[in-house]
C-alpha positions as CSV (number, residue, x, y, z in Angstrom):
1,X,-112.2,68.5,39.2
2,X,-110.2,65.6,41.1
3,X,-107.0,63.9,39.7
4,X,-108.3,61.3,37.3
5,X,-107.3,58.2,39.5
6,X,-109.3,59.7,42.4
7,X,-113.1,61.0,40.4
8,X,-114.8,57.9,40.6
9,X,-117.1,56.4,42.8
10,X,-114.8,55.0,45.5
11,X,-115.5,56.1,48.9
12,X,-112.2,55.3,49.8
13,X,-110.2,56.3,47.3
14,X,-111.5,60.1,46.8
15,X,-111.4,60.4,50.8
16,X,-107.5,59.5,50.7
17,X,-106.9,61.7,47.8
18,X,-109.2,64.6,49.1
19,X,-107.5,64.3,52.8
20,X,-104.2,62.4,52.8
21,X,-102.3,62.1,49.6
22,X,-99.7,65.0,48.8
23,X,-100.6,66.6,52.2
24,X,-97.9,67.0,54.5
25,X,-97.4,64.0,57.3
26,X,-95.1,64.9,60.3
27,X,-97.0,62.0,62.3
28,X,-94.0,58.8,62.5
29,X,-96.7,56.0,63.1
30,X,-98.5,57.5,59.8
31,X,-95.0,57.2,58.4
32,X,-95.2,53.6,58.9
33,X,-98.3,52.7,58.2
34,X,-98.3,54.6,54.8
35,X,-94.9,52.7,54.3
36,X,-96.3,49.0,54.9
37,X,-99.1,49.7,52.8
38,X,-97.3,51.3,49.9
39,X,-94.9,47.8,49.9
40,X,-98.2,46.3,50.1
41,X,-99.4,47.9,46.8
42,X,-96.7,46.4,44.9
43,X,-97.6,45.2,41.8
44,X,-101.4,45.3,42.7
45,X,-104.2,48.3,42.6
46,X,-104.2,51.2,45.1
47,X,-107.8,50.7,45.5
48,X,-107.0,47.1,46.9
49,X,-105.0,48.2,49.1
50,X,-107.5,50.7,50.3
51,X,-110.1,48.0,51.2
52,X,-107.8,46.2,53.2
53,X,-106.6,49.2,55.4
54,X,-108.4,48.7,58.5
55,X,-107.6,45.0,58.2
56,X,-104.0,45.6,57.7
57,X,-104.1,47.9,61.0
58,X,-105.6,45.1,62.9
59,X,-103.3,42.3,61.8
60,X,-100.3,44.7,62.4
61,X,-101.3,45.8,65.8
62,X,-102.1,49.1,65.2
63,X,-98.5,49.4,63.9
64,X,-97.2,49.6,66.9
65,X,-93.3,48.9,66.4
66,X,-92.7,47.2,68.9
67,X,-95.1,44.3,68.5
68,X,-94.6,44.0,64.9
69,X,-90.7,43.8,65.6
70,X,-91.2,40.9,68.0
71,X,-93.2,39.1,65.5
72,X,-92.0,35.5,65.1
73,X,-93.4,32.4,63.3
74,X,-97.1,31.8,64.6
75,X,-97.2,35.6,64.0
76,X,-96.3,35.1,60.7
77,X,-98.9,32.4,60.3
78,X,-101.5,34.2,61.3
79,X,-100.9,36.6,58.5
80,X,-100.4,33.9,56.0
81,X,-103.9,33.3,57.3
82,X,-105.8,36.3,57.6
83,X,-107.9,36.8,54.3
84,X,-108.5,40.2,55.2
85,X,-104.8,41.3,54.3
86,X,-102.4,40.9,51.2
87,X,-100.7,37.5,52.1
88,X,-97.4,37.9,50.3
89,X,-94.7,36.6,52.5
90,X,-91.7,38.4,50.9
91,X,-93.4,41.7,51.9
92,X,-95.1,40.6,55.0
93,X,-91.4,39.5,56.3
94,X,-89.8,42.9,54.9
95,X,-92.6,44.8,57.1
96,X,-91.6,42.9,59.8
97,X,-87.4,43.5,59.0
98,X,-88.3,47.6,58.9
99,X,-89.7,47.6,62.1
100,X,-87.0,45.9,63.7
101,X,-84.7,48.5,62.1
102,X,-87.7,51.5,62.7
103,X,-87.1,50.7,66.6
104,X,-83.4,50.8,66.5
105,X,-83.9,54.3,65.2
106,X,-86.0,55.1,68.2
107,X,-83.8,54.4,70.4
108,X,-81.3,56.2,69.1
109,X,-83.5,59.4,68.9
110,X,-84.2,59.2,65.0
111,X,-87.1,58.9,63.4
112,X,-88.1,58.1,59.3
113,X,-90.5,60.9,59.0
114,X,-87.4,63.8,59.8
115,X,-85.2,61.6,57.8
116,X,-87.3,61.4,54.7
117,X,-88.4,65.5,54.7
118,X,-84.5,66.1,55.3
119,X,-84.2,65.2,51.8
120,X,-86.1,68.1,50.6
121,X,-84.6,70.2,53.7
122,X,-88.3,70.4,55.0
123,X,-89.6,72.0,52.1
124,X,-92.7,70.5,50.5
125,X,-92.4,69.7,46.5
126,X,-95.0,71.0,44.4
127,X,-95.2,69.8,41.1
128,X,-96.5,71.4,38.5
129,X,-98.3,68.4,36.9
130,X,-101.2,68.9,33.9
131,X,-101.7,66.1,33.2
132,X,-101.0,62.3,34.4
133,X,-98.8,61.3,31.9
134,X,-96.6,63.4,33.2
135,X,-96.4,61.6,36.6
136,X,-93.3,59.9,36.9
137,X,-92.8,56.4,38.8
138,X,-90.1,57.2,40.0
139,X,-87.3,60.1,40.4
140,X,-84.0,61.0,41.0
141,X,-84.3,61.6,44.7
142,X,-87.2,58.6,45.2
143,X,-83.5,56.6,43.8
144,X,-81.4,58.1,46.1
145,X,-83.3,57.5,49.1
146,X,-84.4,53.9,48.1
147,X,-80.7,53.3,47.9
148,X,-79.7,54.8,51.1
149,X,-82.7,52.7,53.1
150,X,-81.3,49.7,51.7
151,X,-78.0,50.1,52.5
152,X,-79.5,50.1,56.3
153,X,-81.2,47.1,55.9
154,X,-84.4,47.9,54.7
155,X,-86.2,45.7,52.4
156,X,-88.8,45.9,49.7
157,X,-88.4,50.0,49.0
158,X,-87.4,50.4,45.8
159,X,-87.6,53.6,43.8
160,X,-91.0,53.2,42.8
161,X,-91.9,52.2,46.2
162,X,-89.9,55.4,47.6
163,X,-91.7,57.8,45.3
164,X,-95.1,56.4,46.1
165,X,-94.4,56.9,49.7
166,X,-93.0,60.3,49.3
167,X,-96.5,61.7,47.5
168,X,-98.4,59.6,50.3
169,X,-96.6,61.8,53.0
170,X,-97.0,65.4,51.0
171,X,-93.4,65.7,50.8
172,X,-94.6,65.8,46.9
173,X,-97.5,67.1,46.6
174,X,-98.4,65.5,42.6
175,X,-102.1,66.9,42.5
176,X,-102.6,68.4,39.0
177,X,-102.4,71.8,39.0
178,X,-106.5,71.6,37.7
179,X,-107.2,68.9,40.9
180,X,-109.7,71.1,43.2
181,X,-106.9,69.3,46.1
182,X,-103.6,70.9,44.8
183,X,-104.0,74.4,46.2
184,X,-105.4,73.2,49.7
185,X,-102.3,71.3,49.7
186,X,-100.1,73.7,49.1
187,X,-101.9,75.8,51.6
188,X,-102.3,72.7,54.5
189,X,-98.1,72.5,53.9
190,X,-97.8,76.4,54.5
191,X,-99.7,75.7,57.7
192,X,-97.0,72.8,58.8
193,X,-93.9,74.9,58.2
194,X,-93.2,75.3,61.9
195,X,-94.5,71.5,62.6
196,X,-91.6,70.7,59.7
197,X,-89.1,73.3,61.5
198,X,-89.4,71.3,64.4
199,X,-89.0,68.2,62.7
200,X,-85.5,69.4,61.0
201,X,-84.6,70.1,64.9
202,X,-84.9,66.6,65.7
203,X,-82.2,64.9,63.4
């Protein structure tokens, strides 16, 4: 039995909820990428998003930083132009904003993956979910660290965003506790605790 959103008959979707979703990310570029597509996802289906991934690593080349902080107008016009993507200009320019202030980080030795898990002092959350009604949108630390992000400069990560993001990267693990995924995720988080240990070293 799979979490409700995820037992259908989208390829896609069960892979990300069977292999990605609530299982712990250490990975930074993930960080991103999981980032730009959960601003992506705003106000439209996860699903969508989904069948635009590979597009979306394409057009934001390979989501490498440093490109997409360089990015200026005819950049920005081939987005506007590329059907294969979400063309919202708002979020396409916020992507653009985070990874200018994602490479300041970098150079000063910080990364958004350590800062993120230092929330949780590098502890994975389990939730003890039955049922998806119970799911919130958003929480009091997803509020916290959506205000703290935008008082840096970061754009487009609101709450909801936040709390999407934080599931995305396992550092909530939301699985119902009857999903056939929610004890491997547990288990694949026991497995990073050193991998997180190292990460809490680093900020």
């Amino acid at each position: 039995m799979k979490c409700p959103w995820a037992d259908g008959d989208n390829a896609a979707m069960t892979a990300y909820h069977d292999h990605e979703w609530g299982f712990v990310t250490t990975d930074e570029t993930a960080t991103f990428e999981l980032m730009v597509l959960e601003m992506m996802q705003a106000g439209l289906s996860w699903q969508t998003v989904l069948n635009k991934r590979a597009a979306f690593k394409s057009a934001f080349a390979n989501y490498d930083l440093t490109q997409i902080a360089d990015f200026k107008q005819p950049e920005i016009d081939t987005l506007m132009a590329n059907a294969g993507i979400i063309r919202n200009k708002r979020k396409i320019l916020a992507t653009i904003n985070n990874a200018q202030l994602l490479q300041k980080w970098h150079s000063a030795g910080q990364t958004v993956i350590a800062y993120l898990w230092s929330f949780v002092d590098y502890e994975p959350q389990n939730s003890q979910l039955r049922s998806m009604t119970d799911l919130p949108a958003q929480t009091d630390l997803s509020k916290r660290i959506s205000k703290t992000l935008k008082k840096q400069g970061f754009q487009f990560l609101g709450p909801n965003i936040v709390y999407s993001w934080l599931q995305a990267l396992g550092i909530i693990n939301d699985h119902l506790t009857t999903c056939d995924r929610y004890e491997p995720a547990i288990a694949f988080g026991n497995a990073h605790h050193d991998a997180l240990m190292a990460l809490k070293k680093t900020l």
